[in-house]
C-alpha positions as CSV (number, residue, x, y, z in Angstrom):
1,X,179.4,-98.2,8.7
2,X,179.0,-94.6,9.4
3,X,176.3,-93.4,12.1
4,X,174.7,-91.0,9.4
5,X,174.6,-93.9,6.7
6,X,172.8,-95.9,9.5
7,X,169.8,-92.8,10.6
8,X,169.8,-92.8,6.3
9,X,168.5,-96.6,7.0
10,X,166.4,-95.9,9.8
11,X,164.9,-93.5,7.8
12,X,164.4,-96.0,4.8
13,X,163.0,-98.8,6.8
14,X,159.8,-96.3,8.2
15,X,156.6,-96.7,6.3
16,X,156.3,-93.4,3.9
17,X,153.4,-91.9,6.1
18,X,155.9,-91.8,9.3
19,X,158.5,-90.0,7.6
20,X,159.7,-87.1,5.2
21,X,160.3,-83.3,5.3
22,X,159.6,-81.5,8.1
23,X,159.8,-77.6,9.0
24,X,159.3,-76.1,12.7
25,X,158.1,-72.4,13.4
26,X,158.2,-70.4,16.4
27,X,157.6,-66.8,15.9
28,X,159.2,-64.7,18.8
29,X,156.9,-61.2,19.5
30,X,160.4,-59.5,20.1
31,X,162.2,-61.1,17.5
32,X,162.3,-63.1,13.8
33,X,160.2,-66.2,13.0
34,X,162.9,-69.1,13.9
35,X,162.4,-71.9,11.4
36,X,164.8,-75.5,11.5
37,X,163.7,-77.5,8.7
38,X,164.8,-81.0,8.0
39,X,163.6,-84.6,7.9
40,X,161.8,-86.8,10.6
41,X,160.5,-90.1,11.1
42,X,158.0,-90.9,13.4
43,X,159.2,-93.6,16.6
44,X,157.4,-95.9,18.3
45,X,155.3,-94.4,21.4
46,X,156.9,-94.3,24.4
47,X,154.1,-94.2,27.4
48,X,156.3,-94.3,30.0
49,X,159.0,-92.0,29.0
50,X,155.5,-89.2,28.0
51,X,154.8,-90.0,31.6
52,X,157.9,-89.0,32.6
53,X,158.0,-85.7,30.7
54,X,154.8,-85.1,31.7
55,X,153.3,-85.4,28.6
56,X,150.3,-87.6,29.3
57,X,146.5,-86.4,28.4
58,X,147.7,-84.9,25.0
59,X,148.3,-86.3,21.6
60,X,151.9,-86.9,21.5
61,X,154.5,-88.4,18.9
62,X,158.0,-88.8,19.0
63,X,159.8,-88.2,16.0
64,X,163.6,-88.7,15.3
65,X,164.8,-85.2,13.7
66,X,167.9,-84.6,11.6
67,X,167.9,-80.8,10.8
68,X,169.3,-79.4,7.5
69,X,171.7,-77.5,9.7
70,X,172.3,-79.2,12.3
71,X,170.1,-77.2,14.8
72,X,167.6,-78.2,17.0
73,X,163.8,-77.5,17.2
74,X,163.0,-74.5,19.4
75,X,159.8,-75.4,22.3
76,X,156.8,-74.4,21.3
77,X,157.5,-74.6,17.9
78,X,155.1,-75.7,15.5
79,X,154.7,-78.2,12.8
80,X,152.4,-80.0,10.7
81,X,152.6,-83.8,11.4
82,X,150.2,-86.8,10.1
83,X,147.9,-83.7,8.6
84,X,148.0,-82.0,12.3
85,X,149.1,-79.4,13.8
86,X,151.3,-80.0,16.4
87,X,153.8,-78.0,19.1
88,X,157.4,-78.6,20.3
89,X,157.1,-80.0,23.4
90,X,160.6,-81.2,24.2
91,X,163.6,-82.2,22.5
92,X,166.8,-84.6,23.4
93,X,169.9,-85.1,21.3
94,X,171.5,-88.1,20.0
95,X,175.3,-86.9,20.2
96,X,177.0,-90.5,20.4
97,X,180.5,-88.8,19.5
98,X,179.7,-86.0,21.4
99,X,178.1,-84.0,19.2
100,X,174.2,-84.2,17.9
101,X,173.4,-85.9,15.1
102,X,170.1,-86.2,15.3
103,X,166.8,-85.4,18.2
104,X,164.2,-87.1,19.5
105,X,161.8,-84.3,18.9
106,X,158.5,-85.1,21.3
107,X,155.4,-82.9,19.8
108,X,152.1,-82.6,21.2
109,X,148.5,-81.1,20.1
């Protein structure tokens, strides 16, 4: 089975309030409004790993991203989450060949 035939199950197997369309926004003063849209599903927390990224004393989710072009999710950017808004906090990619396929996109409000 392929890897993107296995995130489409991932994606499957998430209740429908954890997951679906996503778009993130950062608007740069010097420059145009960078948007990556695509879908996510929300992860289980992570305390530790939030510790680690110093991420602790805010509300924060970790969502597995798959952008419509294969881009990631600029900091700072914002979304709209679980009927929040929340901000682009960091991102890492899941590049098992080398190349990403997917992020874990952490957001915080």
């Amino acid at each position: 089975m392929n890897l993107e035939k296995l995130v489409q199950q991932a994606f499957n197997a998430v209740p429908a309030t954890l997951r679906g369309p996503i778009t993130f926004s950062l608007k740069r003063p010097s420059a145009a409004t960078v948007t990556v849209a695509g879908r996510a599903s929300e992860a289980r927390a992570d305390p530790r790993r939030y510790e680690a990224l110093k991420l602790t004393g805010v509300d924060v989710r970790t969502l597995i991203f798959v952008s419509d072009t294969g881009t990631e999710p600029p900091q700072d950017a914002k979304c709209a989450w679980g009927g929040h808004v929340f901000a682009v906090k960091h991102v890492e990619g899941i590049a098992p060949s080398g190349r990403s396929v997917a992020h874990f996109v952490y957001i915080g409000r």
